[in-house]
N, C-alpha and C positions, 0 to 999 in steps of 0.2 A: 577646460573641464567646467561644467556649470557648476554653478555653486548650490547644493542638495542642500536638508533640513541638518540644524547645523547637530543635531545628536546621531547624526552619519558620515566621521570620515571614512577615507575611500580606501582604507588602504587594505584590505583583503579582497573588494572586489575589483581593482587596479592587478592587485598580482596575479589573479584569475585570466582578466583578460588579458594584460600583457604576455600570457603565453602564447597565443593565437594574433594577435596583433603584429602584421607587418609580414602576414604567410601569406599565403594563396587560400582563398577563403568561395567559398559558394555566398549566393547573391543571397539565401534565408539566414548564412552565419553571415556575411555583413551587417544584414538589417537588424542580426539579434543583438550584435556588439552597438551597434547605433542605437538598440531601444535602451540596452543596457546605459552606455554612455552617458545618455542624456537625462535618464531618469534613475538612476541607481537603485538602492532597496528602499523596496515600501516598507513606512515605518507606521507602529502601532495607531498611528491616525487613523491609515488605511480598513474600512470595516472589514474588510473577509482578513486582517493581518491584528486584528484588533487583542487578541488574547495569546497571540506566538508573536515574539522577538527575534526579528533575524541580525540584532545587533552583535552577534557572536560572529558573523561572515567578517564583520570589520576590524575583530581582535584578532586576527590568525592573517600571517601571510600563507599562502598557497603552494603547492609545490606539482612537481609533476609526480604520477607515482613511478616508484620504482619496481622492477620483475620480484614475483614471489619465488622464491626455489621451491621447484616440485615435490621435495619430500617433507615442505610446511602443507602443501594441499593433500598430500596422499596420508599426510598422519590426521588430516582434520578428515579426511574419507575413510581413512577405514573405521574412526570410530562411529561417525555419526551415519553411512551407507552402507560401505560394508556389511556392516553388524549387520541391519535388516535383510534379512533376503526378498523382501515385497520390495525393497527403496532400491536397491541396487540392482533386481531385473530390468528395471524403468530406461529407458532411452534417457538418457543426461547430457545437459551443456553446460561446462563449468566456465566461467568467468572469474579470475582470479586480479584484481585492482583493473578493472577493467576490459580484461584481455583475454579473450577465447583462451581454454589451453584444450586443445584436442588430447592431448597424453591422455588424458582422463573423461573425455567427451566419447561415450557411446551415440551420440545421437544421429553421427554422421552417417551411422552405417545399420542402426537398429529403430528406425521411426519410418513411420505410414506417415509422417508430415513432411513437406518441401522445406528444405532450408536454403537459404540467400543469403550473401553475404556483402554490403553495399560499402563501400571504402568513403562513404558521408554520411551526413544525420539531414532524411526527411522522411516527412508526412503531413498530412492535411487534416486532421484532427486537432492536435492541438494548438493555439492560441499564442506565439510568442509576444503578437503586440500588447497584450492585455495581460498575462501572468509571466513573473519574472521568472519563477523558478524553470519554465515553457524556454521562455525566453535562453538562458543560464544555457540549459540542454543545447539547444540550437548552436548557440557560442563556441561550446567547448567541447561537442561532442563530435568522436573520430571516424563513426562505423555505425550501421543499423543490421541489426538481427532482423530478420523477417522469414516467417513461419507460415505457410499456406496450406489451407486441408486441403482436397478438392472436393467437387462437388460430390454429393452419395457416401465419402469416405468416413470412415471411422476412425480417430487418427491415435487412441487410446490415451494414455494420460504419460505427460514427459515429465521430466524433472531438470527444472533450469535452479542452477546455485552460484548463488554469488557471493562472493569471498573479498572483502577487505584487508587488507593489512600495513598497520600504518608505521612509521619509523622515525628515529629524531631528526632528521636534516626536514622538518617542516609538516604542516598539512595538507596532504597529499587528497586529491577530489577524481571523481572518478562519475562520468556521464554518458553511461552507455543509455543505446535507444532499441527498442523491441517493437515488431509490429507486428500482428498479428489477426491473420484473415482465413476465417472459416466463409466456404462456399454455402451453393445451397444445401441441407437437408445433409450438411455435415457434423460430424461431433468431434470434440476434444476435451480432455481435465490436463491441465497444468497446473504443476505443485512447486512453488518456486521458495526457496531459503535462503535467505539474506544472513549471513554468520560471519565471524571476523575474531582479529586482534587489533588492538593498541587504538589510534587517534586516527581518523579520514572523515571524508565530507563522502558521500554518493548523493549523486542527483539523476536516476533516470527517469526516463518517459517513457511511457506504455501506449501503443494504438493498438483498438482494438475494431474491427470488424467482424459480427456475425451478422451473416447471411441469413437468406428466407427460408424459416422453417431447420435452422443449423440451430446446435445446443452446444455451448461452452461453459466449460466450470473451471474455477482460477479461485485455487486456494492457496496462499502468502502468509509466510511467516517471516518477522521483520524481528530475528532475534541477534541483531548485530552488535559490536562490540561497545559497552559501556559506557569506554570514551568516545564513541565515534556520532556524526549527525549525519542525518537519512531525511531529503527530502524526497517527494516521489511524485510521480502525474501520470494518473491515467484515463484518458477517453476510448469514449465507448460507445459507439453508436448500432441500433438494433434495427433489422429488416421483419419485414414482418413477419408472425408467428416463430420468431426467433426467442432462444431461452439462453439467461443469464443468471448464473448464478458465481456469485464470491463470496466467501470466507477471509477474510484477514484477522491477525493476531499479531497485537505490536508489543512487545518485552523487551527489548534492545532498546540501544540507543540511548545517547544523553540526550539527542535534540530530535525527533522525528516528525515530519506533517506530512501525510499521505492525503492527496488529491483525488477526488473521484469524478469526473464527468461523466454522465450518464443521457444519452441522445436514444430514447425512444421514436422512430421514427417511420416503423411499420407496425400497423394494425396488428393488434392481437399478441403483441412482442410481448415479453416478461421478464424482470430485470428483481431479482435479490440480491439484497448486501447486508453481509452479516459477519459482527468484527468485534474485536474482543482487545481492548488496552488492558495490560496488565503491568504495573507500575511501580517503583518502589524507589527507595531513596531521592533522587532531587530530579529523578526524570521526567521529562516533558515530553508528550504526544499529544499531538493535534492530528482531527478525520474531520478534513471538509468536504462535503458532498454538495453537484449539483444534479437534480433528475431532472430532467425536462420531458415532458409528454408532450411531445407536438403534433399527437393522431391521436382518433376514436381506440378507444376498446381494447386498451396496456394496463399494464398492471405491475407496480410496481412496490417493494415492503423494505424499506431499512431497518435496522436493530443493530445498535452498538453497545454492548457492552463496557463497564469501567470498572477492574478492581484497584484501588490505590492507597498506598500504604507510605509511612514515612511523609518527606517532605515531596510527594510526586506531586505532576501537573496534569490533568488530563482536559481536554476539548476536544467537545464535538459541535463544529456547523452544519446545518443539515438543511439544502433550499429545494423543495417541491418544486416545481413551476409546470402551469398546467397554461399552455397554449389555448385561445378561442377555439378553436377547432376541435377539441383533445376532448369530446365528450365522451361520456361511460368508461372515464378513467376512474382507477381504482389505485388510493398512493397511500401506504400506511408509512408511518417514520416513529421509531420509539428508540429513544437514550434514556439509559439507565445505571447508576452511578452506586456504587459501594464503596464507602471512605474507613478506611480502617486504620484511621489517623485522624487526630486534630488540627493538624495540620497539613493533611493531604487537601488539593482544593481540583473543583472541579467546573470548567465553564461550559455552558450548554448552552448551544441556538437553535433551536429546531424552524423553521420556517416554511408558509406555501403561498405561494401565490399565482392566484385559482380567477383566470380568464372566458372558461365554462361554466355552466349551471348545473348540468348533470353530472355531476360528479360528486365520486365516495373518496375524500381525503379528510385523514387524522395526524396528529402528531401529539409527541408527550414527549415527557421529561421526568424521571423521579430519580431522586438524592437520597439517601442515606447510609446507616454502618447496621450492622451485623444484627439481629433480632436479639434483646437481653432474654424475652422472652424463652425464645425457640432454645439461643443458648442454654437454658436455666433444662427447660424441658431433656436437653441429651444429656447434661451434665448430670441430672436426678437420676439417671439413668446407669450411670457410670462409666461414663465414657467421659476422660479426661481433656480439661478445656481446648487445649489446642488441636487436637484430631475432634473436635467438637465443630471446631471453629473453620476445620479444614471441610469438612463435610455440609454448613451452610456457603463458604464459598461455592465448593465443587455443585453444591444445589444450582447456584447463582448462574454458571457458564453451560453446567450440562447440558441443557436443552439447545443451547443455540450451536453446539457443537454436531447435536443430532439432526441439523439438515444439512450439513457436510453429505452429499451424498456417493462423492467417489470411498471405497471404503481402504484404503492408504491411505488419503488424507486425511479421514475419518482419524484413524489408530495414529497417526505422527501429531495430529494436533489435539487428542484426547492427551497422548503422553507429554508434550509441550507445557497443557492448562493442569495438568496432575489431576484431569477428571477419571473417576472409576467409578464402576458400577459400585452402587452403598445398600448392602440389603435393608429391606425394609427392618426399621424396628421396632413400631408401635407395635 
């Protein structure tokens, strides 16, 4: 074993691979146990790992997980699906520590989309030689979900949930892979919920393909259990006059970094992302984003929202990149941070870099807490500090909530962020 930086022993990433180690393995999980191997985790040296620690993989040995019993998944469904009758009409794929459970998967038999079920982990989108967490997936992972519109189809909006649940015989990790391919001049909305109990690791990978002239919406709620960490990766590459839009909202989690690559690649494509940390106690969430415009005449806007309170962590990286070629691109990128704490901290990179002349890119950054001001103004009012203080938050998130445009995910992520309509009261 080479000898890594000496503030990383190996021994959480050791029990990880030692599960897969000495099986029958496909040539992309050898290569990934080999990049693994030889390179271990990047430590805070590394720039894009600069402001998240994954010195936490090397305090915990690994386990495999164990089967959930179905009446922990049917009591977390009727309260949180059931109840709705919009969320529980929806075609569903539950995944419970990994593991299809059809008992409760309508999807098989009530969706306009293809599903495939491949008994390995690949795709060409993402990167294993270059990002470890890429990398990790490829290793350990058992099966890939793969989801196809077809062409003309309209495939409506599904609902995929994934369920953790961790136990004492160890840290149990869990690396499923999704892929996902809309054809031409096809649509789909997925609305997908990360929820749980106790201590685990998840680490999936998300491919994504939309087609020429195809519209996909992907709204994500990362509201998993408190003790548990959540890395995530998803690429995403666009055909032309292709429409992208997401939504995420990260509230879970003790340790979470969600990846986003984003491959503008036909003319005229359009790509939003729009994402909301909401944070408290001693939690850490990292949103790193790459856009890349590599054609004429895309358009692409990020907006990340931050509310964080106690001793939270929040980070956003955020890298433009505008190819020579990528003229009459249009790339907004705006982070913007609400500390409701002195001790809440927040780090922010926003970044572009601009290969073209013709082009309209911006980026920003603002920090701060709560207006004493505006405060002062509801409170004169009589409206008592705290429901004061809820209604400048709720200001803060409303808007970005309102280009949600499926309207389920609309209504499940307004009730998520406690956004409500606040009549006017000047």
């Amino acid at each position: 074993m080479p000898n890594h930086s000496e503030d990383h022993n190996l021994k959480g990433l050791e029990s990880l691979l030692s599960q897969v180690r000495g099986k029958e393995m496909s040539a992309d999980q050898k290569n990934a146990v080999a990049f693994l191997t030889d390179n271990g985790l990047p430590t805070r040296r590394a720039e894009i790992w600069k402001y998240t620690d994954l010195r936490w993989v090397n305090q915990h040995v690994f386990t495999q997980p164990s089967q959930v019993k179905h009446k922990k998944i049917q009591t977390w469904l009727e309260k949180n699906i059931f109840a709705s009758e919009a969320l529980f009409k929806l075609p569903r794929l539950i995944l419970a520590n990994g593991q299809i459970i059809e008992e409760f998967s309508t999807f098989f038999h009530n969706s306009a989309c293809e599903l495939e079920l491949k008994d390995y982990v690949y795709g060409n989108l993402g990167q294993p030689q270059r990002d470890v967490i890429t990398a990790l997936n490829y290793a350990m992972g058992k099966q890939t979900i793969q989801l196809n519109v077809p062409k003309n189809q309209h495939g409506g909006t599904i609902l995929l949930i994934h369920l953790g649940y961790g136990d004492q015989s160890g840290l149990a990790s869990f690396h499923y892979r999704l892929n996902i391919e809309l054809q031409e001049q096809s649509q789909l909305s997925v609305i997908e919920m990360n929820a749980g109990s106790g201590e685990y690791f998840t680490n999936p990978v998300c491919e994504v393909k939309v087609g020429s002239g195809a519209n996909f919406e992907y709204n994500k709620l990362v509201n998993s259990s408190l003790e548990s960490f959540n890395c995530s990766n998803l690429y995403v590459t666009l055909a032309d006059h292709a429409k992208y839009r997401q939504f995420l909202i990260s509230k879970g989690a003790k340790f979470s970094r969600q990846e986003v690559y984003m491959d503008l690649q036909g003319e005229w494509c359009n790509a939003s992302f729009q994402a909301v940390q909401n944070l408290h106690d001693r939690q850490h969430a990292d949103i790193t984003t790459v856009f890349s415009h590599l054609v004429p005449h895309c358009q692409s806007d990020q907006n990340v929202k931050n509310i964080l309170s106690d001793q939270s962590h929040g980070v956003f990286q955020g890298k433009v990149f505008v190819h020579q070629k990528a003229q009459k691109t249009n790339a907004q990128q705006q982070n913007q941070a609400l500390l409701l704490s002195d001790q809440a901290e927040i780090n922010t990179k926003p970044e572009l870099e601009i290969y073209a002349d013709d082009v309209k890119c911006s980026h920003g950054a603002t920090v701060g807490a709560l207006d004493e001001d505006q405060l002062f103004f509801l409170m004169a009012r009589g409206i008592p500090y705290d429901q004061a203080r809820e209604i400048l938050i709720n200001a803060f998130v409303a808007q970005a909530v309102e280009e949600i445009h499926d309207p389920i995910a609309k209504d499940l992520f307004k009730e998520q962020l406690g956004v409500e309509v606040v009549e006017d009261i000047t």
